[in-house]
PAFINU-521553 format. One record per residue (C-alpha): residue in three letters; x, z, y. Coordinates in Angstrom, 3 decimals, m for minus. Last residue first. Layout:
BEGIN
+------+----------+----------+----------+
! gunu !       c1 !       c3 !       c2 !
+------+----------+----------+----------+
!  ALA !        X !        Z !        Y !
...
+------+----------+----------+----------+
//
This chain:
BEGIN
+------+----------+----------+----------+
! gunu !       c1 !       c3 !       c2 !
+------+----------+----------+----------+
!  UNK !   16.174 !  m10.892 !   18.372 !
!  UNK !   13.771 !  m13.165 !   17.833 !
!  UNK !   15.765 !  m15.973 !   16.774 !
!  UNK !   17.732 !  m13.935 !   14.386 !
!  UNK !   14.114 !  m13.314 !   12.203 !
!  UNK !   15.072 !  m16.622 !    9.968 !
!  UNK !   12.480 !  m16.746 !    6.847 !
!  UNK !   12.999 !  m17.896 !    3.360 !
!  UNK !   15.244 !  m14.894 !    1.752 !
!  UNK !   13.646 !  m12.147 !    3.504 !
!  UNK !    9.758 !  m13.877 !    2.334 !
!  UNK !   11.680 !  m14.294 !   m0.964 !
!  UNK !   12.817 !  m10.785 !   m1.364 !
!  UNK !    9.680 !   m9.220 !   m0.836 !
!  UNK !    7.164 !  m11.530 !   m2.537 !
!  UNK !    9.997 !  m10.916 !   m5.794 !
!  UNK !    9.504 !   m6.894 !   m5.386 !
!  UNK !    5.842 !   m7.261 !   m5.143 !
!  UNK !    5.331 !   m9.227 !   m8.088 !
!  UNK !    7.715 !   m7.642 !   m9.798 !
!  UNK !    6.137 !   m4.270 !   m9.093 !
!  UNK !    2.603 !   m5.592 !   m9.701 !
!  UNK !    3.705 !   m7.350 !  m13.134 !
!  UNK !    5.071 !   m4.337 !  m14.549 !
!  UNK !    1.419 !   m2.799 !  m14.684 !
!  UNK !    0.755 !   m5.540 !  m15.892 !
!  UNK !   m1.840 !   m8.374 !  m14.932 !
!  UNK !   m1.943 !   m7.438 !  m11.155 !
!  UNK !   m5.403 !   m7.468 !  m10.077 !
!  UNK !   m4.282 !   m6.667 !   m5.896 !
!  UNK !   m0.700 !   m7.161 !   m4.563 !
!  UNK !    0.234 !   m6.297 !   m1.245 !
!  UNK !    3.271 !   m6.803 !    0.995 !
!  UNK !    3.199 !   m5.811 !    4.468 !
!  UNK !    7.103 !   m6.645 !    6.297 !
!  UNK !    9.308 !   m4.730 !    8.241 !
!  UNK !   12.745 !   m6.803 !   10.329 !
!  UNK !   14.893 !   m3.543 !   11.397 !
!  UNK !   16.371 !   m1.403 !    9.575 !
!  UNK !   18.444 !   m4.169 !    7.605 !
!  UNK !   15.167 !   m4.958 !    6.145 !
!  UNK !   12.118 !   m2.926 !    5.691 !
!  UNK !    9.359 !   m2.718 !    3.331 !
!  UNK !    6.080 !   m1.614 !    3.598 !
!  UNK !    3.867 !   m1.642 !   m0.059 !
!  UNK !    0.538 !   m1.635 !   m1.388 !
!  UNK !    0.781 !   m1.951 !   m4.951 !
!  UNK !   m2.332 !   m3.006 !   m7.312 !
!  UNK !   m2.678 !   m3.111 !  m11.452 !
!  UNK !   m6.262 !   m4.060 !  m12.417 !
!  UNK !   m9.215 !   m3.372 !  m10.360 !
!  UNK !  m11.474 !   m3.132 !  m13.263 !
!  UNK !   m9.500 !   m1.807 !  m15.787 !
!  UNK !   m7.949 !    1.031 !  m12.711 !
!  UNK !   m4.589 !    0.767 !  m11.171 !
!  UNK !   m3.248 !    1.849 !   m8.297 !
!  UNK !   m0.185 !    2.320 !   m6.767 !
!  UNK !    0.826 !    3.441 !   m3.065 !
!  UNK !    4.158 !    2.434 !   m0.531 !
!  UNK !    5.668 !    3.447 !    2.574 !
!  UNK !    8.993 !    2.647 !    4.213 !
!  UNK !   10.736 !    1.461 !    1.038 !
!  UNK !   14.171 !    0.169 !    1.906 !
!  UNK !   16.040 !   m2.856 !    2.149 !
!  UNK !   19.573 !   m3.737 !    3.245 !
!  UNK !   20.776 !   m0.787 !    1.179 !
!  UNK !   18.598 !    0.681 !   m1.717 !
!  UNK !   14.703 !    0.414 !   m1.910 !
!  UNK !   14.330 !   m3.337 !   m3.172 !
!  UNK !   17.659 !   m2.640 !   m5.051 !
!  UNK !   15.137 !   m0.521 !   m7.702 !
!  UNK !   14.266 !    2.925 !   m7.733 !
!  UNK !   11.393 !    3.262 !   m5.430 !
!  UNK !   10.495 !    0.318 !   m6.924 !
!  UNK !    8.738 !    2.430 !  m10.141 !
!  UNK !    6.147 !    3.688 !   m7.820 !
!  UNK !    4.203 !    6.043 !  m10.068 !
!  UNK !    6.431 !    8.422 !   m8.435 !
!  UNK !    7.499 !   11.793 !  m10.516 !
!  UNK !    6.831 !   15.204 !   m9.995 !
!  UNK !    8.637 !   18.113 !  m11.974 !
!  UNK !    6.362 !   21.675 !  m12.211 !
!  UNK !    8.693 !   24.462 !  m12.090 !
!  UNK !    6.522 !   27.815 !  m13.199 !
!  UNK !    6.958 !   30.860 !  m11.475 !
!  UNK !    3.301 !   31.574 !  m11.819 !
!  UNK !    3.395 !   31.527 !   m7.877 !
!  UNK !    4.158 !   27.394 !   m8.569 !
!  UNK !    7.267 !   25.937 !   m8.216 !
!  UNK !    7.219 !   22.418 !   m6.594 !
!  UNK !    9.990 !   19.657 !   m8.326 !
!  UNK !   10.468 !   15.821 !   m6.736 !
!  UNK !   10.698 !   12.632 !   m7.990 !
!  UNK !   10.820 !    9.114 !   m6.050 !
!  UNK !    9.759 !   10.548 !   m2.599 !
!  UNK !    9.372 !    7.327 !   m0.567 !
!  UNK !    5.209 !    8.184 !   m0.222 !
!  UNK !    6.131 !   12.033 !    1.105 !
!  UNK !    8.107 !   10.451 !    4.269 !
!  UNK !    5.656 !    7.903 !    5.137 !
!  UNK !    2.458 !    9.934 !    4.752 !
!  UNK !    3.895 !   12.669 !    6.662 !
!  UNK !    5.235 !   10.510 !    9.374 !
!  UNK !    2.360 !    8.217 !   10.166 !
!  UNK !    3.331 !    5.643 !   11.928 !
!  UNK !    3.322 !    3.482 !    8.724 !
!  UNK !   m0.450 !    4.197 !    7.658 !
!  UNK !   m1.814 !    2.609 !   10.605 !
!  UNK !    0.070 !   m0.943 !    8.850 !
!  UNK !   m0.520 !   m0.023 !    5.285 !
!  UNK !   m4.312 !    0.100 !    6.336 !
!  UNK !   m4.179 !   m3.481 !    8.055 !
!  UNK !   m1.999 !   m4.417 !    5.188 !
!  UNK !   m5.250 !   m2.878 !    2.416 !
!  UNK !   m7.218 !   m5.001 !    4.620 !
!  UNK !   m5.326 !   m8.733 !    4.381 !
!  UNK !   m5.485 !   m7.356 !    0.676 !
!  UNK !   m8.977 !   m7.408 !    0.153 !
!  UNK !  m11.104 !   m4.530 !   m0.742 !
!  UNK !  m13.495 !   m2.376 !   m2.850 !
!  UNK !  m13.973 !    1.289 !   m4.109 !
!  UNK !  m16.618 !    0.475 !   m6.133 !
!  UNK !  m14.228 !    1.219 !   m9.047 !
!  UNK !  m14.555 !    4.842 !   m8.545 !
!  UNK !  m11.486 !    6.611 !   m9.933 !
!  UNK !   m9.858 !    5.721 !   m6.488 !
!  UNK !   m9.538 !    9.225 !   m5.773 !
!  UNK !  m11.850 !   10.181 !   m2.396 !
!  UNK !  m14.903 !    8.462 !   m3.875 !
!  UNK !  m17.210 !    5.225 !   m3.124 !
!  UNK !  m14.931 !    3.893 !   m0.244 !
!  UNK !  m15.877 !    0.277 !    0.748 !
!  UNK !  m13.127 !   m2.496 !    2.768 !
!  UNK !  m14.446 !   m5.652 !    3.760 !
!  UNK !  m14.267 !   m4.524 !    7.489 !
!  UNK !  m11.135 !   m2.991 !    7.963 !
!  UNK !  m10.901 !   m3.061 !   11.406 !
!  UNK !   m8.890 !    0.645 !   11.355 !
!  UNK !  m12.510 !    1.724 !   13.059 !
!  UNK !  m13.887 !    0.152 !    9.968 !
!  UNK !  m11.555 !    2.372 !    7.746 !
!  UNK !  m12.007 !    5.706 !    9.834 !
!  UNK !  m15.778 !    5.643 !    9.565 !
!  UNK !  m15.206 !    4.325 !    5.410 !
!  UNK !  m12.919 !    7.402 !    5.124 !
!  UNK !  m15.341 !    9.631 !    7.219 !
!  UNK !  m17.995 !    8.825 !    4.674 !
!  UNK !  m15.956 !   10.066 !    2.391 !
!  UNK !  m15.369 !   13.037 !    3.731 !
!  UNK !  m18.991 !   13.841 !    4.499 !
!  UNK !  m19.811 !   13.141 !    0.785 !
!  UNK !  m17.348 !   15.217 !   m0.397 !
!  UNK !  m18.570 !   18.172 !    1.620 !
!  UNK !  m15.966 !   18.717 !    4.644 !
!  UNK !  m13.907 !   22.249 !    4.536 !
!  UNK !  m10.909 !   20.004 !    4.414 !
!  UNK !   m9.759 !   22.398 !    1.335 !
!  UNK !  m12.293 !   20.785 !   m0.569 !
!  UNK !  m10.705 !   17.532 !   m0.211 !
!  UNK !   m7.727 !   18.494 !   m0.842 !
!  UNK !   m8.748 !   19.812 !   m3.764 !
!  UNK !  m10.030 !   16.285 !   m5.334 !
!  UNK !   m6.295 !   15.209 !   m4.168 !
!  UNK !   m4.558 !   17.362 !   m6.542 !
!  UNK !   m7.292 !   16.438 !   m9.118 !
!  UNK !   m6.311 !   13.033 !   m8.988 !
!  UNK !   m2.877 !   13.338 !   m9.256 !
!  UNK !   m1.548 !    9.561 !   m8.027 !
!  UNK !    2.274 !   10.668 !   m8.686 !
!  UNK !    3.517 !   10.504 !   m5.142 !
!  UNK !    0.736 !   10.686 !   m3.038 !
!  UNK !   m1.890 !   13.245 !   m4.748 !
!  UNK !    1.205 !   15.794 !   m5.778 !
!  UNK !    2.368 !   15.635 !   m2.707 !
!  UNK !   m0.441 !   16.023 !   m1.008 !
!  UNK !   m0.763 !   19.256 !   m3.294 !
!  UNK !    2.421 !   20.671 !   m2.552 !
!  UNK !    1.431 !   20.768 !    1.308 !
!  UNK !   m1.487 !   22.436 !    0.374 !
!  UNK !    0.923 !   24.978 !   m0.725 !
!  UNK !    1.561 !   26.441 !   m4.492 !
!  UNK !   m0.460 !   28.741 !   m6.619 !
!  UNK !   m1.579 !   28.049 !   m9.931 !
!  UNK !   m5.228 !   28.104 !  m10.306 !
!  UNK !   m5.402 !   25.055 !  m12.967 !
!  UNK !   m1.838 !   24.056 !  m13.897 !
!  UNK !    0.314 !   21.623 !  m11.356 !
!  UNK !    0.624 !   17.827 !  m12.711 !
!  UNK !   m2.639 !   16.825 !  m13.597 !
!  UNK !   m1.468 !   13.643 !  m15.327 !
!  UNK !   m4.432 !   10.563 !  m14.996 !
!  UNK !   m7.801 !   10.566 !  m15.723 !
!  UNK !  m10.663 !   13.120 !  m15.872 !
!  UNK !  m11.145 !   15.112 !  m12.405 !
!  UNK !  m10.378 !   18.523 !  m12.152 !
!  UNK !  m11.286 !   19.850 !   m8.300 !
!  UNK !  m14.008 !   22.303 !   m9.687 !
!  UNK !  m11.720 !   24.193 !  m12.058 !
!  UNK !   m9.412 !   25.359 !   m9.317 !
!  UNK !   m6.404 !   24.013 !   m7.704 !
!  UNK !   m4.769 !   25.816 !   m5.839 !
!  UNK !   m3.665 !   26.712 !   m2.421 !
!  UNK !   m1.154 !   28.757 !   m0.442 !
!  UNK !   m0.706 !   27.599 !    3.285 !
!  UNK !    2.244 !   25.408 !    4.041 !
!  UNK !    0.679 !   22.163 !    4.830 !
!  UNK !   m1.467 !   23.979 !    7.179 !
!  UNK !   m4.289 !   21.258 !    7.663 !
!  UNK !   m4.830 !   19.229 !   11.165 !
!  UNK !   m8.341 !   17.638 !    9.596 !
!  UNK !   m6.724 !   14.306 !   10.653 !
!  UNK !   m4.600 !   15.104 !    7.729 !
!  UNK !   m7.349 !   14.804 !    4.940 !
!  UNK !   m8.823 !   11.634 !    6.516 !
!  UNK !   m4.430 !   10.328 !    6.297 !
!  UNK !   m4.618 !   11.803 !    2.527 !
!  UNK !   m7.431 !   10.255 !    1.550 !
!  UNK !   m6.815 !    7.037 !    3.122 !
!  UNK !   m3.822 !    6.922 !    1.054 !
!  UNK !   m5.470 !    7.932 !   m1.718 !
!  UNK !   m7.714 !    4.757 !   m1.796 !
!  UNK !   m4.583 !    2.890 !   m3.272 !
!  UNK !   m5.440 !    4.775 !   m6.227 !
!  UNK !   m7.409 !    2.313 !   m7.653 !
!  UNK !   m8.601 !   m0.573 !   m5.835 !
!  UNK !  m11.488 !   m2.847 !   m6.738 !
!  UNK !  m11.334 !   m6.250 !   m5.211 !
!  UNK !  m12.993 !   m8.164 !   m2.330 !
!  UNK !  m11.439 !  m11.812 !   m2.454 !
!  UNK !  m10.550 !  m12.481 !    1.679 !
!  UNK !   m6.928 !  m13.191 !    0.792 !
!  UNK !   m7.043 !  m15.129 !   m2.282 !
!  UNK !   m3.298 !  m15.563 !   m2.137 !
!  UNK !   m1.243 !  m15.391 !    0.764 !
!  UNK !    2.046 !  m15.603 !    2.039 !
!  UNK !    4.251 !  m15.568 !    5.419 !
!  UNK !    1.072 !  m14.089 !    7.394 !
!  UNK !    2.495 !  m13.612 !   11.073 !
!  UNK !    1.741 !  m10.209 !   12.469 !
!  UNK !    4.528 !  m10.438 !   14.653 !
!  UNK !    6.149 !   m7.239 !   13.869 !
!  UNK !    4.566 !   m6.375 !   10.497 !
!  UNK !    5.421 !   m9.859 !    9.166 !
!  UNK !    3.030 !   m9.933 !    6.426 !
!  UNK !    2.873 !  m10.922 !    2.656 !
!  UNK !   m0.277 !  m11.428 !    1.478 !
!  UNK !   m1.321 !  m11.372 !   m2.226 !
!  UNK !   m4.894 !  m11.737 !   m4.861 !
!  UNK !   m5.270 !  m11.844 !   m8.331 !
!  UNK !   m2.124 !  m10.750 !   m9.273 !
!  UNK !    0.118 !  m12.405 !  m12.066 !
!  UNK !    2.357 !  m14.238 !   m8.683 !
!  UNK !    3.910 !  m17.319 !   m9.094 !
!  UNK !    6.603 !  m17.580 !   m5.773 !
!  UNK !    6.480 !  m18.468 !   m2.787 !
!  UNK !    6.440 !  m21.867 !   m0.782 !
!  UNK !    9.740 !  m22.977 !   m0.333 !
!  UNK !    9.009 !  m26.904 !    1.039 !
!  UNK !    9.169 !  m25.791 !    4.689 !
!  UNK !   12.947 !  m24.404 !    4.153 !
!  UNK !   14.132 !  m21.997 !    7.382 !
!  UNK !   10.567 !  m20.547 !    7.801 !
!  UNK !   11.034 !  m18.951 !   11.962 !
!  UNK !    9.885 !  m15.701 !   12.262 !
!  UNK !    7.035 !  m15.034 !   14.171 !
!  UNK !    7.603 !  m13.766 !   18.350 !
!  UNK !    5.831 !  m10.689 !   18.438 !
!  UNK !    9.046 !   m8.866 !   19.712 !
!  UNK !    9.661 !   m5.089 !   19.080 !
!  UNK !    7.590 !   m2.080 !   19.819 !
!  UNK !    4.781 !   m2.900 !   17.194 !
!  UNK !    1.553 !   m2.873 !   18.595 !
!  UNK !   m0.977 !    0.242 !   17.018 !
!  UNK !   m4.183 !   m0.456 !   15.945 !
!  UNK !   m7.412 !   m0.300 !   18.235 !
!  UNK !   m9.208 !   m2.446 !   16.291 !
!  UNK !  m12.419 !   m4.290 !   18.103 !
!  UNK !  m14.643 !   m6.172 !   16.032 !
!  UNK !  m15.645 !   m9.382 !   15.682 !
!  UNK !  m13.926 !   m9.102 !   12.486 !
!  UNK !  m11.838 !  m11.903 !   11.998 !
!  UNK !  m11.230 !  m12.671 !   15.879 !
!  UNK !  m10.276 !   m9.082 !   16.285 !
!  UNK !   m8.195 !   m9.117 !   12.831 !
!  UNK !   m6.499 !  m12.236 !   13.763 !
!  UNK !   m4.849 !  m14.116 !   10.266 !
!  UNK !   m1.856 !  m15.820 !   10.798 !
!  UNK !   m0.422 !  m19.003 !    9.692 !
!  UNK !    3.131 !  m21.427 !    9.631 !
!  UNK !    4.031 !  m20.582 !    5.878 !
!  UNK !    0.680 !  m19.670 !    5.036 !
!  UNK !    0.838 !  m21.138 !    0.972 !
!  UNK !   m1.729 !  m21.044 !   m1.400 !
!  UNK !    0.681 !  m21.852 !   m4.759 !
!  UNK !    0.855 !  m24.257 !   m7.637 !
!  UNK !    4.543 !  m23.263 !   m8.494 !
!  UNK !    7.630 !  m24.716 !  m10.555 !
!  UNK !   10.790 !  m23.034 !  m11.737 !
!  UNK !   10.160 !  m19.254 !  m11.624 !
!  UNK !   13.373 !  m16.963 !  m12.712 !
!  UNK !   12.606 !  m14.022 !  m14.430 !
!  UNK !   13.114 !  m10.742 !  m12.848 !
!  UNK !   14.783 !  m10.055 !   m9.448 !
!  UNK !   18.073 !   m8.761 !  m10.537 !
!  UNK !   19.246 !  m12.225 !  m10.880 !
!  UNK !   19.154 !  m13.358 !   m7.570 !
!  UNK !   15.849 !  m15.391 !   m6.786 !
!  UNK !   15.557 !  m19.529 !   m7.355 !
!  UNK !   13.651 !  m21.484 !   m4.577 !
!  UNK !   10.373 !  m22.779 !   m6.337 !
!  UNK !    9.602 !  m26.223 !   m6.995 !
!  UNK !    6.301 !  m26.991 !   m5.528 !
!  UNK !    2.603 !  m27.352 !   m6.006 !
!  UNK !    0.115 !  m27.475 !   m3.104 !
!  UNK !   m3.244 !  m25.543 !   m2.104 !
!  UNK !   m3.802 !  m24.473 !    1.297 !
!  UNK !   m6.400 !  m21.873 !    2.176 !
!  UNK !   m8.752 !  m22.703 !    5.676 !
!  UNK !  m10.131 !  m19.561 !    7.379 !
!  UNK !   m7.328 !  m19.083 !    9.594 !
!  UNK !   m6.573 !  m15.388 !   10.148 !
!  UNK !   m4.512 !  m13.750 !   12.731 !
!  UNK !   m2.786 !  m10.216 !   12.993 !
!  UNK !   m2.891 !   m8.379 !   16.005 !
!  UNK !   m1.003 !   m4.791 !   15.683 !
+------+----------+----------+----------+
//
């Protein structure tokens, strides 16, 4: 997918459109960086060529049906909202700030660990070696379950140990594998983007949002990733016979934004006290209409999900797609 970047950031404050009331809070008034009528070109941008995927539908931008709604106040740091299809940026905020990320790095993880063409159903464990401080580890030391159990346990409830055994089970040293994650990111055209570790524990894991959409973007043709990321909860019985009960650190997942017109296509948390709370998120709309929404140095960890949720619903609420249909 092309996406295009202007260099210049506009500054102006408006009156904000008011959201339903399930959204949160309402916002009244807004000093906000606003893209309404921008892109952002990742081969212009980087210099570089991306071989990214084009979406199948029409590139034609959506049409903003009120010029003066500009977005809404935002507690992250930094924010873009794309049109997947067009790759029209609808919103942005301190695009091109480089930021730490959390656990969004597991989804790079996981797609380096699935390039390695794993058996998602052979037995595997993880062993003392894999444990990494922080966070829930979710399945008991040596307990058997499948390596597909494990990327489940990395994706949907951020387990860093899970995915510290994933990595060994690539059969790639750590420091190969991470090297292949920064390889796979700058082939992506992710050019501001730094891996330091395969978890996200690292805080010089580094990006900007505009990046982290390129990387939601590959990420969304991805089937496995998809499908395991909209899991909400989920059980895996280990060999021991015990159940072990997985929930999402995605709290949207169970929220209107993921319930009839709109749904969760793929999504990833992080959150780390330098990086702050982050949400990487693909939604769509009606089935049809997708958009990249991502939040970076979120001030609560409830701020990232409103934030995200309310970027969602006004970018749906404030732009016509029936032009380009």
């Amino acid at each position: 997918m092309i996406i295009k970047l202007f260099s210049q950031i506009m500054i102006t404050g408006m009156l904000l459109q008011f959201f339903p009331a399930d959204v949160g809070q309402m916002e009244m008034l807004a000093t906000l960086p606003e893209a309404g009528e921008r892109s952002f070109d990742m081969f212009a941008a980087y210099n570089e060529v991306a071989h990214l995927p084009l979406s199948s539908g029409s590139k034609v931008a959506p049409v903003k049906m009120d010029k003066n709604n500009l977005g809404v106040i935002t507690s992250a740091q930094s924010a873009i909202v794309v049109d997947r299809a067009s790759g029209e940026v609808l919103f942005e905020k301190n695009i091109s700030s480089p930021r730490s990320i959390g656990s969004i790095t597991k989804l790079m993880t996981a797609y380096v660990f699935l390039k390695t063409n794993p058996d998602l159903g052979a037995s595997a464990a993880i062993t003392g070696a894999d444990y990494r401080a922080g966070g829930r580890l979710n399945i008991s030391l040596n307990d058997q379950v499948t390596v597909g159990d494990l990327l489940t346990a990395s994706l949907v409830s951020s387990d860093n140990s899970a995915t510290a055994a994933l990595v060994r089970l690539s059969g790639l040293s750590l420091g190969d594998f991470v090297a292949r994650m920064n390889e796979t990111a700058a082939l992506m055209g992710m050019q501001s983007t730094t891996f330091a570790d395969e978890t996200g524990l690292s805080s010089k894991n580094r990006s900007v949002v505009m990046d982290i959409a390129i990387m939601l973007d590959q990420m969304r043709d991805n089937k496995i990733i998809r499908e395991v990321t909209q899991v909400s909860s989920t059980s895996i019985l280990g060999s021991s016979g015990r159940e072990y009960h997985i929930g999402s650190t995605d709290e949207l997942l169970e929220t209107f934004v993921n319930s009839d017109p709109y749904k969760i296509l793929i999504a990833k948390t992080g959150f780390l006290p330098e990086a702050g709370y982050c949400l990487g998120t693909v939604f769509s709309y009606d089935d049809g209409q997708e958009l990249l929404v991502v939040v970076l140095g979120a001030e609560t960890k409830k701020g990232r999900f409103q934030d995200v949720k309310s970027l969602a619903v006004w970018a749906y609420d404030t732009f016509n797609w029936t032009k380009i249909r």
